[in-house]
N, C-alpha and C positions, 0 to 999 in steps of 0.2 A: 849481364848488365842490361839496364832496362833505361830507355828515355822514359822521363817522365812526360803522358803526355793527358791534356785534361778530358781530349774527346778520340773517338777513332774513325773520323771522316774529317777530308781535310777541305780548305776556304771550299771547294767547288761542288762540296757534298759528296763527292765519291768516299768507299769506305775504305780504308788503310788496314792493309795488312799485316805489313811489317815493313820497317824502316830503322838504316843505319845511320849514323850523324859520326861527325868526325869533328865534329867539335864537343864533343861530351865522351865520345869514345865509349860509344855504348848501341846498343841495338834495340827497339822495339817488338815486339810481337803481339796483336791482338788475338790474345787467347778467348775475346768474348763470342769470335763468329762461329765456337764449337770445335769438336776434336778434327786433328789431324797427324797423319801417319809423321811419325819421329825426323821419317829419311826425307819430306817433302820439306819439312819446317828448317831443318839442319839447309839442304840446299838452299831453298830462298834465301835464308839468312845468311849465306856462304855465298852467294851473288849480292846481295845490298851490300856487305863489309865490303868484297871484293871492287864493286866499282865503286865505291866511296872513298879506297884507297885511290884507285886508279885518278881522279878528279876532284876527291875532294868533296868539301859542302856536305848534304846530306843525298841518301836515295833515297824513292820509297816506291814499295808494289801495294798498289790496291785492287780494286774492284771498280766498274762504273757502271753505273745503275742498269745497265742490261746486262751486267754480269760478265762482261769483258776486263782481261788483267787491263792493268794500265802500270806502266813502270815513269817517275821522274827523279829528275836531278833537280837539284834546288842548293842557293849558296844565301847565306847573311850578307847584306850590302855592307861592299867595301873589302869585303875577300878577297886579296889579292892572290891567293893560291892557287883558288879554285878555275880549274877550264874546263869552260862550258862545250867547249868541240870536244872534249876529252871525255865528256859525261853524255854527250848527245852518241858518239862509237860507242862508246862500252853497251849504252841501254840498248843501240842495234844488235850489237853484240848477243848481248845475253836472248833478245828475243829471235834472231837466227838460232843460235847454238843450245837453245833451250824451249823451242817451239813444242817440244813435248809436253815439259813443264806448266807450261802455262795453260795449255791446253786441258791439263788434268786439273789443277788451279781454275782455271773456268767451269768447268763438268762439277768440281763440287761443290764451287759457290751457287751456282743455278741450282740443282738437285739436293745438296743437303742446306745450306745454311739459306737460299730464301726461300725454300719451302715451307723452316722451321721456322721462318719471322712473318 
């Protein structure tokens, strides 16, 4: 399942990589920033569902323009479901317990995808 989404950089410019929503109950992936291994795509996407369970709203991992991940939580006003302290642990979370990840997520946004653009 895919968000619909019109661009893949979000208000601040940075570029998105993939994001899950819990309120369309569907996930993102931008396949335009070029290949990447099966098991790297499967996990990102298996942490955006998972903290979006966790809190609710939507998540998302991108890029920011010196090529550092960036992980957020984000909820629609008026969402009384969503916690925000419940989405601010989970995104520590994930960047402790997946420091590798992102790290590799960094190495090939620098070297392959802005090289290519």
């Amino acid at each position: 399942m895919i968000i619909s989404t019109e661009s893949v950089s979000d208000p601040a410019g940075r570029v998105v990589l993939a994001a899950a929503s819990q309120y369309t109950d569907k996930y993102f992936f931008n396949d335009s920033l070029g290949p990447i291994p099966d098991e790297v795509r499967k996990e990102v996407l298996v942490l955006l569902v998972w903290a979006t369970e966790e809190s609710g709203g939507m998540t998302i991992m991108g890029f920011e323009e010196d090529g550092s991940v960036y992980l957020a939580s984000t909820a629609e006003e008026g969402d009384l479901g969503y916690d925000e302290i419940s989405a601010g642990l989970t995104i520590r979370e994930i960047e402790r317990e997946h420091a590798d990840l992102i790290e590799e997520l960094e190495q090939w946004y620098r070297e392959i995808v802005r090289k290519k653009g």
